[in-house]
C-alpha positions in Angstrom: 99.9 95.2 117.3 96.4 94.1 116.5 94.4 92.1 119.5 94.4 88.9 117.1 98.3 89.0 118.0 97.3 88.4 121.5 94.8 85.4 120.8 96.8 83.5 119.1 100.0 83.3 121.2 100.7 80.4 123.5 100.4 81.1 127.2 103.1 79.3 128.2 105.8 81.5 126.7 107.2 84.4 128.1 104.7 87.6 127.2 105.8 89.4 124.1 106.2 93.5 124.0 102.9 94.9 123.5 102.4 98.1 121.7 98.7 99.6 121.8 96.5 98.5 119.3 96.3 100.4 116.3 92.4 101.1 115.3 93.4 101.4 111.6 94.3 97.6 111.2 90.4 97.6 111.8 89.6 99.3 109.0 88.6 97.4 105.5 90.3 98.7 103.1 92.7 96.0 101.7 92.0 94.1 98.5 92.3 90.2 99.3 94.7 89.1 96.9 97.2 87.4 99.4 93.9 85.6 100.7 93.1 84.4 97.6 96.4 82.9 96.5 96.5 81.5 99.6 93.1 79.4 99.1 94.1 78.4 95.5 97.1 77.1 96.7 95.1 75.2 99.4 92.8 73.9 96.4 95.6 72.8 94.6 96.8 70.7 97.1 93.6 69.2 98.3 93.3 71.3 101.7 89.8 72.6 102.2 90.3 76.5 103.2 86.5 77.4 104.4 87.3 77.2 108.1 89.8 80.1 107.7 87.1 82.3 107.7 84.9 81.6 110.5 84.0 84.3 112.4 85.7 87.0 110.1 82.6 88.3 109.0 83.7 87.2 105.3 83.8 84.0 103.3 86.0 81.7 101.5 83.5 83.1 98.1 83.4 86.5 98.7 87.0 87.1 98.3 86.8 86.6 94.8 84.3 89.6 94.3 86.7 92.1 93.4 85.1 94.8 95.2 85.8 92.9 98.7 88.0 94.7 101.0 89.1 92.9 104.4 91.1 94.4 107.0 94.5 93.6 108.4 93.0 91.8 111.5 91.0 89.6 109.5 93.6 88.8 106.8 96.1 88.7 109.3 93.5 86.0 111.1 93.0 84.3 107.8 97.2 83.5 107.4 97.6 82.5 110.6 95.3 79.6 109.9 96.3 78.8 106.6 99.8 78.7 107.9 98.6 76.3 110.7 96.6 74.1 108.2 99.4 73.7 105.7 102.0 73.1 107.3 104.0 74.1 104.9 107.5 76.3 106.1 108.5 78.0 102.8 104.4 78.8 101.7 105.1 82.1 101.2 108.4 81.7 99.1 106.2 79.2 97.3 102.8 81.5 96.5 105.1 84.2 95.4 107.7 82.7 93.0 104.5 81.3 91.2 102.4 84.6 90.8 102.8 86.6 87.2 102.4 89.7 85.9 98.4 89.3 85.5 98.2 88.7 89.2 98.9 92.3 89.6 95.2 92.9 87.2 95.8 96.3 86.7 98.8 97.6 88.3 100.7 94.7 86.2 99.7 95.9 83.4 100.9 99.5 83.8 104.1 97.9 84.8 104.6 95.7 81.7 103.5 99.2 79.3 106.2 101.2 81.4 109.1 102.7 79.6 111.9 100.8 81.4 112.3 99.1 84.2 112.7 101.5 86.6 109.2 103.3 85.7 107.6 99.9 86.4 109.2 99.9 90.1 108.1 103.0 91.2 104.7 102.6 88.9 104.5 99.2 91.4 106.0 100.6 94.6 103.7 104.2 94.4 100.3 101.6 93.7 101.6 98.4 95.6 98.1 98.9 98.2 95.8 98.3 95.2 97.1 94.7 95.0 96.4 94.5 99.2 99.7 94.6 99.9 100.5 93.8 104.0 103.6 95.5 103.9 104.7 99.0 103.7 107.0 99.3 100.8 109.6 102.1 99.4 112.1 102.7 97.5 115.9 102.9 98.8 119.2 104.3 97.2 122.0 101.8 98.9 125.1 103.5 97.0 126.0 104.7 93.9 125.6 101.0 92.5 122.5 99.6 93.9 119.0 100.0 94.5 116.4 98.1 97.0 112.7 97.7 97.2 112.1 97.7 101.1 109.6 96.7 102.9 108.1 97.5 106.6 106.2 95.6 109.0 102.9 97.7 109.2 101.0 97.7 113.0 104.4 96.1 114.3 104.0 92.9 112.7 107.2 90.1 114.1 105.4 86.7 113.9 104.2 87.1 110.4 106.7 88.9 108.9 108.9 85.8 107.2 105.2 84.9 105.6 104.8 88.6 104.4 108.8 88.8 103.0 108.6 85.7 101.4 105.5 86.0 99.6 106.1 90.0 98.4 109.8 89.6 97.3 109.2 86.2 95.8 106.5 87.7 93.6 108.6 91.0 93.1 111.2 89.0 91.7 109.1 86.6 89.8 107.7 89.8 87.9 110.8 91.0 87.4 112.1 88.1 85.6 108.9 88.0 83.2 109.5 92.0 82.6 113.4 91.3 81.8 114.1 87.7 81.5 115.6 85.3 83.6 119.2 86.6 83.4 117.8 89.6 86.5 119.5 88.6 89.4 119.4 90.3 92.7 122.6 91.3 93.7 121.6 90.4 97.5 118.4 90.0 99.9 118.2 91.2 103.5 116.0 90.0 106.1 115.6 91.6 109.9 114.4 88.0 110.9 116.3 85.2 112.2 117.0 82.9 109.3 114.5 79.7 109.4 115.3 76.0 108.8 114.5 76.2 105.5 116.7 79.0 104.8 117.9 76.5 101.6 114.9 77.6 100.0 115.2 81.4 100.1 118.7 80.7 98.3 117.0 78.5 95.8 114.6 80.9 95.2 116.7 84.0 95.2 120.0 82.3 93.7 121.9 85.5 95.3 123.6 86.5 99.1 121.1 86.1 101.4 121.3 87.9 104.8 119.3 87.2 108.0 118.7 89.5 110.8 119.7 92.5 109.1 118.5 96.3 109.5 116.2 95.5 106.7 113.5 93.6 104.4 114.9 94.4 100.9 115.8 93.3 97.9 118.6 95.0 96.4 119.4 95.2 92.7 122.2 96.6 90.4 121.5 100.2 89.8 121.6 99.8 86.0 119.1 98.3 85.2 117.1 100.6 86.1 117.4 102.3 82.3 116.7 98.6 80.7 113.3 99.4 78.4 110.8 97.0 78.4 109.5 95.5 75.3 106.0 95.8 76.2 105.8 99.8 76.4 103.1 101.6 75.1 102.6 105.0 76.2 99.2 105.4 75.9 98.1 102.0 77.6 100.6 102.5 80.2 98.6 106.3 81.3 95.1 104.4 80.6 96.0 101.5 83.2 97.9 104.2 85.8 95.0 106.2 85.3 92.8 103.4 86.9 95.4 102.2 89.0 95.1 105.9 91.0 91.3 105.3 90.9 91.2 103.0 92.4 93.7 103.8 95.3 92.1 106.9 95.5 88.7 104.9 96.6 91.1 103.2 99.0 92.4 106.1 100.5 90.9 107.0 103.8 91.2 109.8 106.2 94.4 108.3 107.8 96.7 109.0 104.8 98.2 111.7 106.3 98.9 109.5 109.1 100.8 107.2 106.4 102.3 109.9 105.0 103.9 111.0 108.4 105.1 107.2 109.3 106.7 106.5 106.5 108.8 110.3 106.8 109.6 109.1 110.3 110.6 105.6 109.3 113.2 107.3 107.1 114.6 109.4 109.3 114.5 108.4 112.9 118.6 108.9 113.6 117.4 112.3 112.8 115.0 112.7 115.7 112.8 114.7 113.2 110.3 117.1 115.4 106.9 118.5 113.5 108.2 121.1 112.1 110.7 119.4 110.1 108.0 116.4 108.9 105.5 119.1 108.1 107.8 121.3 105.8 109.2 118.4 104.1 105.7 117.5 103.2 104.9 121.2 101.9 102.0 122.1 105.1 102.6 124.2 107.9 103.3 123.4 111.2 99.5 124.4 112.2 97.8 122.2 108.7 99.6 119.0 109.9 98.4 119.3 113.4 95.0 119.8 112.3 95.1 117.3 109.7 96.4 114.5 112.0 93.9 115.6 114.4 91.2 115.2 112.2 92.1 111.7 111.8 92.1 111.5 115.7 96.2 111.5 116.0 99.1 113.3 117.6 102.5 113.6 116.4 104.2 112.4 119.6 101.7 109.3 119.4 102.6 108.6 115.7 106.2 109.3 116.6 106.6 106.9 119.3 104.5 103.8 117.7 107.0 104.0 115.0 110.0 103.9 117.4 108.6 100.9 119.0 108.0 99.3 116.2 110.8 99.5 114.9 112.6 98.6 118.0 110.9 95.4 118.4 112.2 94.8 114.9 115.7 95.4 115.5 115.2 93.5 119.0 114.1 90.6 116.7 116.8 91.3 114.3 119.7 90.5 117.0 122.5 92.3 115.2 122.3 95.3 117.3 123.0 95.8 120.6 120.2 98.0 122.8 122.4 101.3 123.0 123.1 101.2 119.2 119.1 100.6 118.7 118.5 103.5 120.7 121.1 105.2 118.4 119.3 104.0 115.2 116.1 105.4 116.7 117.4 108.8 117.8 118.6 108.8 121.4 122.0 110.0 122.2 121.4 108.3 126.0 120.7 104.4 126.4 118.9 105.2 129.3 116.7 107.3 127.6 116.2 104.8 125.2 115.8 101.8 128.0 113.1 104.0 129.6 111.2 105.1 126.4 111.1 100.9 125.4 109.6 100.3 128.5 106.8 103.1 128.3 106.0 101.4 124.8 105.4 98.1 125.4 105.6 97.8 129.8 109.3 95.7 129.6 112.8 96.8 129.5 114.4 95.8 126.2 116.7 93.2 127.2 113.7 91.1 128.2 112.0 91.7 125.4 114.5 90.5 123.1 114.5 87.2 124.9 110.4 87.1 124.7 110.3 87.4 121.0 109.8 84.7 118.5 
């Protein structure tokens, strides 16, 4: 968790699980398109958006040059104050359900030239960090009948994740409904949060079942219409803007994507426990490459292994469906204890008191 998580807390609450900070969310290498919905919604309303900044190293002007990249810290800094300015408890439900195809520039485009509807999910899921996404996103088989976008906190995000969910699933479906019409309906949305006092609004917005503190952020969607074509498809354009779109991530991409590569295996797969060997065949090295390629980016499995775990236990913790020995099981321990004493390597504090510290 990055050390703006720390700053902004209040001291007189109980101390929340700390997990080591991650240098990555450091790095600038996300595009600021949250940020800058965020301050046009702020100019909308009247609310003056400059002070957000100070400090960052960046300006309320400079966002708009589109070859401005920020890093997680300082966007992470910037919503933090805009959500403090605003005031406003459903501001993520209410950026999102607003944003169209053309916010996506590029990547929207390749979306609306797709040949069906499932091309333009995976064409947005595989390019969703050219569009500065603060989420880690996937796709997910449920069953035989649906399918979900889902979506992970990156660094071990808790305190902004309703923000985050709101303002990516709002938006997901908002483009969905311009690709297919308004007749797309999800057939449910799933939230590892608490639900919030305004929970109204995520029905309002969603019109579907909506599920708080469950084992996942997701939106979940009949399977069939995947195969629905789009009316705006054209081959060629669609290549030409995918084309771009992989241009450009590719001068996102950094020496960590192996790192991402190996998190989001492990994410998938943590009942399984997998070891090194098993991550590095399944992503075609050897054993020996994926050591040396994770050490290049100044990483070890067992690091990458753990951070993962913790994260995702705090998320479950937060969740407060489960109880600790079935977290342990969802994270690969056979023995609570083992689990209990793992938790409290992570992040200093035994599990049942960190459930009661969290937000």
């Amino acid at each position: 968790m990055s050390q703006a998580a720390f700053e902004l807390r209040d001291t007189r609450r109980m101390a929340i699980p700390a997990i080591e900070p991650d240098p990555r969310a450091q790095d600038a290498d996300i595009p600021p398109n949250v940020l800058v919905h965020l301050t046009e919604f702020a100019d909308r309303h009247g609310i003056a958006s400059d002070a957000w900044f100070a400090g960052l190293g960046i300006t309320r002007q400079q966002i708009n040059d589109p070859s401005v990249r920020v890093s997680y810290r300082q966007a992470r800094m910037v919503i933090t104050r805009a959500l403090r300015a605003m005031r406003s408890p459903a501001l993520g439900l209410l950026i999102g359900r607003n944003e169209t195809i053309g916010s996506f520039g590029l990547l929207g485009l390749a979306m609306m030239t797709s040949r069906n509807f499932g091309e333009a999910m995976n064409v947005g899921i595989e390019n969703h960090k050219i569009c500065g996404s603060l989420l880690d996103v996937d796709f997910s088989v449920v069953d035989a009948q649906s399918v979900a976008v889902q979506a992970w906190p990156r660094f071990g995000e808790i305190e902004l994740l309703p923000f985050l969910c709101e303002e990516l699933f709002s938006s997901c479906l908002a483009i969905a409904r311009e690709l297919l019409g308004a007749k797309i309906t999800p057939m449910r949305m799933e939230f590892t949060y608490p639900a919030p006092s305004y929970a109204t609004e995520y029905v309002a917005t969603f019109q579907c079942d909506v599920r708080f503190g469950a084992q996942h952020n997701r939106i979940v969607v009949d399977v069939n219409w995947l195969t629905h074509a789009l009316p705006g498809y054209n081959p060629l354009t669609s290549r030409q803007a995918l084309a771009l779109c992989h241009q450009q991530l590719r001068g996102n991409s950094h020496a960590d994507e192996i790192v991402g590569s190996v998190e989001r295996l492990l994410r998938s797969r943590l009942r399984e426990h997998p070891r090194l060997t098993e991550v590095a065949r399944t992503l075609h090295l050897s054993e020996r490459s994926l050591r040396r390629r994770l050490a290049e980016s100044g990483r070890i499995f067992r690091e990458i292994h753990d951070r993962v775990r913790a994260e995702r236990a705090l998320e479950l913790l937060h969740a407060g469906q489960l109880s600790v020995a079935e977290i342990g099981i969802e994270l690969g321990f056979s023995d609570p204890r083992e689990f209990r004493r793992a938790f409290k390597r992570w992040t200093g504090m035994p599990p049942q008191l960190a459930r009661r510290s969290l937000p």
